[in-house]
N, C-alpha and C positions, 0 to 999 in steps of 0.2 A: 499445503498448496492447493488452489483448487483448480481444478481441471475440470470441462464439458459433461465427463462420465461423473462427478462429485456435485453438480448443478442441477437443480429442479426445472429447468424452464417447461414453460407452456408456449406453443407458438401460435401468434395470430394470422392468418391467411390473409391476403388481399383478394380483391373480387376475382383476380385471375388465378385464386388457388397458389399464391407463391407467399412464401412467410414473408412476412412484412415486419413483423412485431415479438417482443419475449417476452412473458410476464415470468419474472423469477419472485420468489421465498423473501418476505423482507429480509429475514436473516441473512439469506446468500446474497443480499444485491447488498447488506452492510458489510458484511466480508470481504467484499470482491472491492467497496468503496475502500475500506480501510488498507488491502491491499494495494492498492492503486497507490493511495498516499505516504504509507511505508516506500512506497519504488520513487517518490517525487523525493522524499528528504533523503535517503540515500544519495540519487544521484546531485542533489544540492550540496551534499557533504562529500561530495569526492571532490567538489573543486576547492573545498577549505585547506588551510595551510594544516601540513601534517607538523605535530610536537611529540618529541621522545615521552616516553614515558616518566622518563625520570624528572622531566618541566611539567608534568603535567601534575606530577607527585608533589612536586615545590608548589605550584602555582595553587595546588588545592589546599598544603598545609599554610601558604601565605593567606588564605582567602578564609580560612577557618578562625584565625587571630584577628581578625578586624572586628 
């Protein structure tokens, strides 16, 4: 998980001295993207229909024979 204390930022000031801006680590801002996106299909897949396992068992031995 990444958290604030796990994150490299740099912060950019605005002329009044107040952060404005964050420069993070390519690597941490593609982390943080890819987490983002993990959290978007999750909650896409909670509103799919739920199947037993046991249809799901069928439905993959039917799909294996075609």
């Amino acid at each position: 998980m990444i958290t604030v204390e796990t994150l490299h930022p740099q912060y950019i000031k605005s002329p009044k001295g107040e952060d404005s801006l964050v420069i993070l680590p390519i690597k941490e801002f593609n982390r943080l993207i890819e987490d983002y996106n993990d959290l978007i299909v999750i909650e896409d897949r909670r509103k799919e229909e739920k199947i037993s396992l046991q249809d799901l068992k069928q439905n993959l031995s039917t799909s294996n024979n075609v």
